[in-house]
C-alpha positions in Angstrom: 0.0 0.0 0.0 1.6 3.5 -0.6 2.0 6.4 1.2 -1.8 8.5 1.6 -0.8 11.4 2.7 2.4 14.0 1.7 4.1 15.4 5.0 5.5 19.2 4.4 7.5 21.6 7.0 8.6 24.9 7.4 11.7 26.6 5.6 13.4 29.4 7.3 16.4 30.6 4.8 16.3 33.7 7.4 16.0 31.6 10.2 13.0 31.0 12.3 12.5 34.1 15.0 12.6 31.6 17.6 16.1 30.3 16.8 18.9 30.7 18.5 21.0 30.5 15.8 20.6 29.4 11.7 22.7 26.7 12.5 20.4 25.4 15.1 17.6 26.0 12.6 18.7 23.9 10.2 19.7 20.8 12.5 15.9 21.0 13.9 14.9 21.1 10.1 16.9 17.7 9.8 15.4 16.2 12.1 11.7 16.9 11.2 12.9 15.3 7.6 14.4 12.1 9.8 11.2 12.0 11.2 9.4 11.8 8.3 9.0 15.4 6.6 8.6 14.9 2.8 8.4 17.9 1.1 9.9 21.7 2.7 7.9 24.8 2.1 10.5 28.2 2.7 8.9 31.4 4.2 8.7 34.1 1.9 11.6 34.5 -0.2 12.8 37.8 -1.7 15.9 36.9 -3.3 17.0 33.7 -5.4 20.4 34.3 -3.7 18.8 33.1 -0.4 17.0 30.8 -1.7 20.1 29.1 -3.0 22.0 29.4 0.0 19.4 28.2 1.9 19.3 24.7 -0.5 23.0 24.2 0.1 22.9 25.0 3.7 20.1 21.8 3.9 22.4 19.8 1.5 25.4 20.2 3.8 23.6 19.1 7.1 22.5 16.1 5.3 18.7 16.7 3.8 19.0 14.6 0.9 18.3 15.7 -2.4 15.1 13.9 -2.9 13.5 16.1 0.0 12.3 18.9 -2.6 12.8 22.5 -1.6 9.8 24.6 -3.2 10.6 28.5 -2.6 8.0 30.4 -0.8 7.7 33.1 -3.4 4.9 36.2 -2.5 3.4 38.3 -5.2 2.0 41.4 -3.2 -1.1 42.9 -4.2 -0.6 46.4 -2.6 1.9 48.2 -0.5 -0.3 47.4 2.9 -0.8 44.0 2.3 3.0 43.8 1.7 3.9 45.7 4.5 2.0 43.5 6.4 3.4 40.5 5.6 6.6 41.5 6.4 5.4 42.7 9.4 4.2 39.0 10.6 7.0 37.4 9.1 10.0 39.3 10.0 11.2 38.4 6.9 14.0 41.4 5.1 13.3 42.9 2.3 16.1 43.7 0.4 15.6 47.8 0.7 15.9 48.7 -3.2 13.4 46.0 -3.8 11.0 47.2 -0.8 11.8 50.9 -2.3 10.9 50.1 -5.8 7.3 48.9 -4.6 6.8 51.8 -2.3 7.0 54.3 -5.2 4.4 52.7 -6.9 2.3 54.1 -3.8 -1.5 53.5 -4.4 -1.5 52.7 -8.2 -2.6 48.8 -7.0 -2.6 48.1 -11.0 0.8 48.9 -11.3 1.6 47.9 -7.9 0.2 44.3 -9.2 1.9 44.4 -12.4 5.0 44.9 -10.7 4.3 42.3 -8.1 3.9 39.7 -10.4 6.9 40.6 -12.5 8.9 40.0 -9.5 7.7 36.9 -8.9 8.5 35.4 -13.1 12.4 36.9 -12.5 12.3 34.9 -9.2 11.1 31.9 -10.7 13.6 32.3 -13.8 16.3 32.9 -12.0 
């Protein structure tokens, strides 16, 4: 009989807020894949540079390579919404990138267009 059901945990290439340190992060990571974990899901991503980083970090404490990574990429809607989530998240925002959306101020069409567009160059790159 196979497997029913597809086991997935949290990613923190900026390390969890509770961590003491991203070294720590990682071995607890490892051990929810020894446990089980099939798939890892990373918090919001705004950089394929971390993203990388983050993969290799995983590789080198020993999460095989058939544990897929999948990127947490976020298209924002609206400079509130963003703002928000990187209020809950505590995730950095690389400040040119954060810069670029808040100039687009309250034109949420543009705002969207631009949102999206970051997310196909993440993607792509």
């Amino acid at each position: 009989m196979g497997k029913d059901i597809t086991i997935f945990a949290a990613g923190y290439p900026n390390k969890h807020i509770d961590a003491v340190t991203s070294e720590d992060d990682l071995k607890n990571l490892k051990k929810k894949v020894d446990a089980g974990v099939d798939v890892i899901l990373t918090q919001t991503i705004f950089s394929h540079e971390t993203f990388c980083e983050f993969v290799k970090n995983c590789r080198s404490v020993g999460i095989s390579q058939k544990v897929p990574i999948i990127p947490g990429i976020y298209i924002p809607r609206c400079l509130d919404e963003l703002n928000l989530i990187l209020k809950i998240t505590k995730v950095a925002m690389p400040q040119d990138l954060y810069t670029k959306f808040e100039h687009l101020g309250s034109d949420i069409d543009e705002f969207q267009r631009q949102g999206l567009s970051f997310a196909i160059e993440m993607i792509e790159n």
